[in-house]
C-alpha positions in Angstrom: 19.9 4.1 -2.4 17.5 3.0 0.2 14.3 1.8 0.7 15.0 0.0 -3.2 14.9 -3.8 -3.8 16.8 -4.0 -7.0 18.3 -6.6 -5.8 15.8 -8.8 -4.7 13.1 -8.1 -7.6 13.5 -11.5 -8.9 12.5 -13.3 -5.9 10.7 -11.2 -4.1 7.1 -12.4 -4.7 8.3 -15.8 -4.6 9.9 -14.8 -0.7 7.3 -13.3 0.2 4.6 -16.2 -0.6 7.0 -18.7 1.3 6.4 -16.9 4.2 3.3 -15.7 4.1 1.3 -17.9 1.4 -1.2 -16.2 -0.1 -2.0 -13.6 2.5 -0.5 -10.6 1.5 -2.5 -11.5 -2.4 -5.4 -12.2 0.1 -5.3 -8.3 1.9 -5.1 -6.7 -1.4 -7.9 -7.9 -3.2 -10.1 -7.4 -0.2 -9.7 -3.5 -1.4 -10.0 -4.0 -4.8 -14.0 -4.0 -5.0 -13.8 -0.3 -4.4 -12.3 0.5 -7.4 -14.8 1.6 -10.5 -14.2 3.3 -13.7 -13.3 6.0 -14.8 -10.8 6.5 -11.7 -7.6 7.6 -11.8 -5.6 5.6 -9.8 -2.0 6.3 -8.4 -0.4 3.1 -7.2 3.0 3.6 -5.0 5.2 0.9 -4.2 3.8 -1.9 -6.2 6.8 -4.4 -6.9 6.5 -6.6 -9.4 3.4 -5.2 -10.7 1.3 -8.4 -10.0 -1.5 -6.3 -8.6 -2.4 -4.8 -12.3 -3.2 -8.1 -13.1 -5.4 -8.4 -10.1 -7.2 -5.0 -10.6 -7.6 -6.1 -14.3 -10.1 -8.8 -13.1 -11.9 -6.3 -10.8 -12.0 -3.4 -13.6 -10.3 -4.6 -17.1 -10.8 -1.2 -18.7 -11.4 2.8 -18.1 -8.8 3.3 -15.2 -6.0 5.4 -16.2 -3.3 4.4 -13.4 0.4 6.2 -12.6 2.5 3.5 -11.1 5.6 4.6 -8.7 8.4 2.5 -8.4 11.6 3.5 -6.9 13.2 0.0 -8.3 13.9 0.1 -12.0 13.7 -4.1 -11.7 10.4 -4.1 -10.0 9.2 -1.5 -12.8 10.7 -3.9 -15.6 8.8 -6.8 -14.5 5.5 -4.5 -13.9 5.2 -3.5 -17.5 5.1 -7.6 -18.4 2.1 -7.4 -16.8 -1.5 -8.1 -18.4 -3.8 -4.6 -17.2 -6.2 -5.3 -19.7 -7.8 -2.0 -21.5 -6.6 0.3 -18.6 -4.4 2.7 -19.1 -1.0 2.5 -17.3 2.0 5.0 -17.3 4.9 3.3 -15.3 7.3 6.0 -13.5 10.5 5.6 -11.7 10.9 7.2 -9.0 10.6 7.8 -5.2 7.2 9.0 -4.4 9.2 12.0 -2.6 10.7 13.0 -6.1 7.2 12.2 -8.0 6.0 15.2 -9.6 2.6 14.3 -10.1 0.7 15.8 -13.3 -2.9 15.6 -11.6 -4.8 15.0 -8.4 -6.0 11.3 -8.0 -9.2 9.1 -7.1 -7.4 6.7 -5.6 -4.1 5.9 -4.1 -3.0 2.5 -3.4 0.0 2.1 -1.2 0.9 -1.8 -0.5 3.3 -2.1 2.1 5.0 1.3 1.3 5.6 2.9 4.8 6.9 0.0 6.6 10.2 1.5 4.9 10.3 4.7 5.9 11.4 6.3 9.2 8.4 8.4 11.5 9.5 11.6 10.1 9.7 10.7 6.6 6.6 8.4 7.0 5.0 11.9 7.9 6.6 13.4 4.8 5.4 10.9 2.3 2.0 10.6 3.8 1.7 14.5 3.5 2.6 14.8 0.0 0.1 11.8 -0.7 -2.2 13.6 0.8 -1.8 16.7 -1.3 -2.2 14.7 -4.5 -6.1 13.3 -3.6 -9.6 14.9 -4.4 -12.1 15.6 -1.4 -13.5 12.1 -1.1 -10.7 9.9 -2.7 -10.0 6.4 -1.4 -6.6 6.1 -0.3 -6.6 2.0 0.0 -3.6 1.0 2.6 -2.2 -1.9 3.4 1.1 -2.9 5.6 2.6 -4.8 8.2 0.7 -4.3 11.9 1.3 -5.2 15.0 -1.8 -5.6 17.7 -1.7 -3.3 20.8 -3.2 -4.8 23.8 -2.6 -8.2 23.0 0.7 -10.7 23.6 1.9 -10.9 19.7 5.5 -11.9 20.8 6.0 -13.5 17.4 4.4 -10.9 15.3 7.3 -8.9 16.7 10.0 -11.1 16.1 9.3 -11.9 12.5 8.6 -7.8 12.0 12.4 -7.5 13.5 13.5 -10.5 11.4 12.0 -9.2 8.6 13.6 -5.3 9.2 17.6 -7.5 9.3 17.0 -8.9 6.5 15.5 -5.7 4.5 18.1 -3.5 5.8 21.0 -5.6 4.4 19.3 -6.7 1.1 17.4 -3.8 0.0 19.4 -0.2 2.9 15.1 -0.4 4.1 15.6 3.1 6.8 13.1 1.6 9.0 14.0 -0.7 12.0 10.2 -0.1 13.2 6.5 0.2 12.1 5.4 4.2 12.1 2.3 5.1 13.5 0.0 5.0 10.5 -3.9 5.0 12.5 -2.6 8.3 14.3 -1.7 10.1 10.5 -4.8 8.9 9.1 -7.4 9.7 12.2 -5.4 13.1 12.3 -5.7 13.7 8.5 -9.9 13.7 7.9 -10.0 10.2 7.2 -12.4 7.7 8.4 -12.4 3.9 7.9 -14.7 2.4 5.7 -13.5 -1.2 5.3 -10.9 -3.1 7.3 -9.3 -6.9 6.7 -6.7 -8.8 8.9 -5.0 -11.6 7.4 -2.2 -14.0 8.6 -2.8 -13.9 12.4 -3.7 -10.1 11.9 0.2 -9.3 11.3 -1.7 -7.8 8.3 -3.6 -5.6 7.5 -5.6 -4.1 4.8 -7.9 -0.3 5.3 -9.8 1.7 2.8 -9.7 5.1 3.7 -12.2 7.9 2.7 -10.7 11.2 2.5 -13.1 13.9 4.2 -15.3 16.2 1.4 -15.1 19.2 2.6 -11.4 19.6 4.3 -13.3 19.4 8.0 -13.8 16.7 10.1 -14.4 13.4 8.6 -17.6 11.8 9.3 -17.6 8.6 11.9 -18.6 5.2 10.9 -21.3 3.4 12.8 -19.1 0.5 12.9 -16.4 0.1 9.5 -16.4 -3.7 7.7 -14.3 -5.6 9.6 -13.3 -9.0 8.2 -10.8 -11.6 10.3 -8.8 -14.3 7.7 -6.0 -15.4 9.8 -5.3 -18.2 7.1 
């Protein structure tokens, strides 16, 4: 199966902090403020579940969350997790087979589409799409390489990364899609932006256009820089 780190579930947030300390905790609670009761939340593609724990201290009751997992370890180690008073309904699946039984608030989607090929980034970002209210957040974050600027090693870890992925975990990918261009296509306008280790990071809440036209332009979205 791809795209699934059965395998790796053990280790994986203990990998992932080696090499990147605390950033990728760092560009997930940066979103977290924008949560607020009584939301419902759909969170895809959240490992080990350590960000229930994390929204817990942000809003430790009256969210009702559906959490996707494609990895039956990842969701095994999720439901250990502390959520407080919120509701939480753990489902595995692949988002592309989720049948979901309601629109959402929010969707939350840490380091989902770095997996998936252009055309099925596409795919998955459409059907997410369908499943939000006018208005929703859809709170993003991923892997991101800088345009414009000489990120030579930004690169080579991404490519590093992709060997590795594609041998542990059959990850499709072997490059970052194009995630800006579905989002500024798609009535979305950004309302709050982080960048964390060295900006290979980076963290966006989304606001999903109210009236299915054109979103409305920012002045200038939140930006905040933590390269620790």
């Amino acid at each position: 199966m791809v795209n699934n780190y059965d395998r790796i579930a053990a280790n994986y947030d203990r990998l992932s902090r080696l090499i990147f300390g605390k950033a990728i905790v760092r560009a997930q609670q940066s979103l977290l403020p924008l949560l607020a009761p009584p939301a419902r939340v759909l969170i895809v593609g959240g490992g080990t579940g350590w960000i229930l724990e994390e929204i817990a201290r942000v809003c430790p009751s009256g969210l009702t969350i559906d959490y996707v997992e494609i990895s039956s370890n990842m969701l095994d180690l999720a439901k250990t997790r502390d959520s407080k008073q919120n509701k939480v309904a753990f489902i595995h699946a692949a988002i592309e087979d989720y049948a979901a039984p309601t629109v959402y608030d929010v969707v939350m989607t840490p380091f989902l589409f770095d997996n998936f090929s252009h055309t099925r980034a596409r795919e998955v970002f459409q059907k997410l799409d369908s499943l939000l209210k006018n208005d929703a957040w859809w709170l993003f974050t991923d892997f991101h390489i800088d345009t414009g600027i000489n990120r030579f090693w930004q690169k080579a870890l991404l490519r590093s990364m992709y060997v590795f992925f594609k041998n542990i975990s059959h990850v499709e990918a072997d490059q970052l899609p194009d995630m800006p261009t579905l989002f500024g296509t798609c009535d979305y306008h950004v309302t709050l932006e982080t960048h964390h280790f060295g900006r290979f990071i980076r963290s966006a809440a989304y606001r999903k256009s109210g009236d299915g036209g054109t979103a409305p332009a920012e002045d200038k979205p939140l930006v905040e820089n933590d390269d620790r």
